[in-house]
Each structure stands twice: as structure tokens, then as C-alpha cells.
KEPAKOL-424857 format. One record per residue (C-alpha): x, y, z; residue number from 1. Coordinates in nm, 2 decimals. Example, Ala and Ser with C-alpha at 12.3 -4.5 7.8 and 13.67 -1.06 7.14 Angstrom:
2
<u=1.23, v=-0.45, w=0.78, kedren=1>
<u=1.37, v=-0.11, w=0.71, kedren=2>
//
This chain:
97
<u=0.00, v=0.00, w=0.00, kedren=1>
<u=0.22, v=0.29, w=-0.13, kedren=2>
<u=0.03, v=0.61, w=-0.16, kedren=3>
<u=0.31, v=0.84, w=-0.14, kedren=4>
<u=0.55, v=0.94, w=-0.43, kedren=5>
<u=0.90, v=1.14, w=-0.48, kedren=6>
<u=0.72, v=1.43, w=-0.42, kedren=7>
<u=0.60, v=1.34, w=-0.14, kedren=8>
<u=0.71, v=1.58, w=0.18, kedren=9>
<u=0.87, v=1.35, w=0.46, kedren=10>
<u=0.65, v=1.52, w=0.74, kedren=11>
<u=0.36, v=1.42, w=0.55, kedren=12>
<u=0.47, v=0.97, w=0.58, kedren=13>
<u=0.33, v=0.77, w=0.88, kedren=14>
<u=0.60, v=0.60, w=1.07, kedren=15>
<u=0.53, v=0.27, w=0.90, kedren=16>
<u=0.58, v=0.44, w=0.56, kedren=17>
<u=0.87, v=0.60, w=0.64, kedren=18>
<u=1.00, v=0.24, w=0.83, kedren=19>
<u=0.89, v=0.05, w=0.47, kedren=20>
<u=1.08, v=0.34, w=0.28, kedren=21>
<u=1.37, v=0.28, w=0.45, kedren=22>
<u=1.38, v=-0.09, w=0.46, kedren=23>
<u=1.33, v=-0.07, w=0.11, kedren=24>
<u=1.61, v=0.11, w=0.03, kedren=25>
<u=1.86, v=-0.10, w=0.24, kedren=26>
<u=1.75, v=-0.40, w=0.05, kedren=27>
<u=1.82, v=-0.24, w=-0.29, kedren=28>
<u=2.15, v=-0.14, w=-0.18, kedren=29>
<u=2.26, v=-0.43, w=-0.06, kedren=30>
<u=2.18, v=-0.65, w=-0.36, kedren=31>
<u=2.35, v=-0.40, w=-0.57, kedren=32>
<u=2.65, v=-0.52, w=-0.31, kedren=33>
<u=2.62, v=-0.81, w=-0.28, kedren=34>
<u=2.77, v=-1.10, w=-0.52, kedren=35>
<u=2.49, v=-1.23, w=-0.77, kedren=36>
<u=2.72, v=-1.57, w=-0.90, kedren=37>
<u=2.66, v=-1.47, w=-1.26, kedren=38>
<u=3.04, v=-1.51, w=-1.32, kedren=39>
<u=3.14, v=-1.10, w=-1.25, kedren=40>
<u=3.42, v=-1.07, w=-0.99, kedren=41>
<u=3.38, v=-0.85, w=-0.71, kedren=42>
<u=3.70, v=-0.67, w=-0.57, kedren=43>
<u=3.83, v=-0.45, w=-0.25, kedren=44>
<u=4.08, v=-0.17, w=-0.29, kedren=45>
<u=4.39, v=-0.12, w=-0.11, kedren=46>
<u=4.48, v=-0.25, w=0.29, kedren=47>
<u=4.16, v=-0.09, w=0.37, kedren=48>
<u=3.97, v=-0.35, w=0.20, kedren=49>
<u=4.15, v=-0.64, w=0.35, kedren=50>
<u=4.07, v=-0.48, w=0.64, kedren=51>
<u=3.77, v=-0.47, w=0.68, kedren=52>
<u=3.71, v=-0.79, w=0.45, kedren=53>
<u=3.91, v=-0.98, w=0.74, kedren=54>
<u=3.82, v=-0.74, w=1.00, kedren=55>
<u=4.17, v=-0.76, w=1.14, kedren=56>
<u=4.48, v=-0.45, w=1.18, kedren=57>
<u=4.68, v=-0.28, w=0.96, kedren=58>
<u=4.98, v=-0.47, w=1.06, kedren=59>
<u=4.80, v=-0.79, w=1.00, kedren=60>
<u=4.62, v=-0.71, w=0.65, kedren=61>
<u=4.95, v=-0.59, w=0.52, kedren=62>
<u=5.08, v=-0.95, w=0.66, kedren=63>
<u=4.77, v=-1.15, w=0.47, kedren=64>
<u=4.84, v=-0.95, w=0.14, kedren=65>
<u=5.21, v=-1.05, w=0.14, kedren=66>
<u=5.19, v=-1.44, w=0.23, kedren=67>
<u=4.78, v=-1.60, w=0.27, kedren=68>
<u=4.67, v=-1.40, w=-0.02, kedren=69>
<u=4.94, v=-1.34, w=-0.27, kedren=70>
<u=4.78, v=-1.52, w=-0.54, kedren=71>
<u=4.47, v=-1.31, w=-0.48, kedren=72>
<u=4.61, v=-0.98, w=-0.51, kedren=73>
<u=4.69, v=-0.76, w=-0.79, kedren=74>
<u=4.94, v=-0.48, w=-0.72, kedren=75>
<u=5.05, v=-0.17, w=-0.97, kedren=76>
<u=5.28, v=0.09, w=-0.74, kedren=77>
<u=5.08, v=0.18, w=-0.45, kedren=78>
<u=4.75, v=0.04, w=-0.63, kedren=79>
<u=4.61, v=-0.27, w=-0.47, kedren=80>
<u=4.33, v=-0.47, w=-0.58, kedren=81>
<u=4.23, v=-0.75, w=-0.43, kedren=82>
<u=3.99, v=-1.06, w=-0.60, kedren=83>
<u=3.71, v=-1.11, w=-0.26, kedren=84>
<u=3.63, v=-1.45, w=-0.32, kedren=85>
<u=3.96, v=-1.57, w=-0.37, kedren=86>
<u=4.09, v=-1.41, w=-0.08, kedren=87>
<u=3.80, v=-1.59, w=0.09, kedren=88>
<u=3.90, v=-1.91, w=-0.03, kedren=89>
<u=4.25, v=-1.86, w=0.00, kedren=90>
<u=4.21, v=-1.74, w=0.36, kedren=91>
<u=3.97, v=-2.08, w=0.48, kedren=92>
<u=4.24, v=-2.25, w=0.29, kedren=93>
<u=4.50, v=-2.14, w=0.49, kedren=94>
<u=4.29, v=-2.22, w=0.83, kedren=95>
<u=4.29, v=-2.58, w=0.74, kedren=96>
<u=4.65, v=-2.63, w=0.76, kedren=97>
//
């Protein structure tokens, strides 16, 4: 039951509506994110996306990039890019040992 548009002034949405809005949003976002399996490869950028892939230090991301993940990682200078799934795999890989 949508009965409210783009035009719409905030102040004029129930707090449901504005709840279902939101909600609504979040889930579009984060299938846009998200990996769909149709064969496109998602990557992070840089330490930072090791980071917070792994959730772990600087110190220890720099660690991963240089031995766990090696074959993962695509480096150009101070450019870093990172394949996520392999690094996933890679990283469970290296747990099993």
C-alpha cells in the first residue's frame, strides 16, 4: 500500500511508511553489493579493503596481502586490488592447515 510518491514531503509519511521506505532502500543497496554468482568478480581496494574484509589490523592485513593471499592480489605501485572471493578461499584454505 504505497500512496506516497517522490514528491511526497517527509513530514507528510506515517512511521510505517517511512520504516517501509527505508527498509526498502537498504535492501536495494545491498543487492546491488552483494555477489549475484553470474560469473562478475567483485574486488576490494587497497589494505583498507583487506581490512575490513578480514576485519583484522593494519599490521595484519598488510601480513595476509604479502603471504595468505598473494595469489589473490593484484598490485600496480601503491595500487592494490584485491579478488574477494579468492581471498576468501585462499584465507579458509589457509585455516585448514
Amino acid at each position: 500500500m504505497k500512496n506516497y510518491d517522490d514528491e511526497t514531503p517527509i513530514v507528510m509519511l506515517t512511521v510505517g511508511q517511512l520504516k517501509a521506505l527505508i527498509n526498502e532502500k537498504v535492501e536495494e543497496d545491498s543487492k546491488q553489493e552483494s555477489f549475484d554468482g553470474s560469473g562478475e568478480e567483485s574486488y576490494v581496494h587497497g589494505l583498507s579493503g583487506i581490512r575490513r574484509l578480514f576485519n583484522v589490523s593494519h599490521a595484519t592485513a598488510q601480513r595476509y596481502k604479502d603471504t595468505i593471499l598473494k595469489e589473490a592480489v593484484m598490485q600496480n605501485g601503491r595500487k592494490i586490488i584485491v579478488d574477494r572471493n579468492k581471498a576468501i578461499e585462499l584465507f579458509k584454505q589457509s585455516k585448514e592447515k
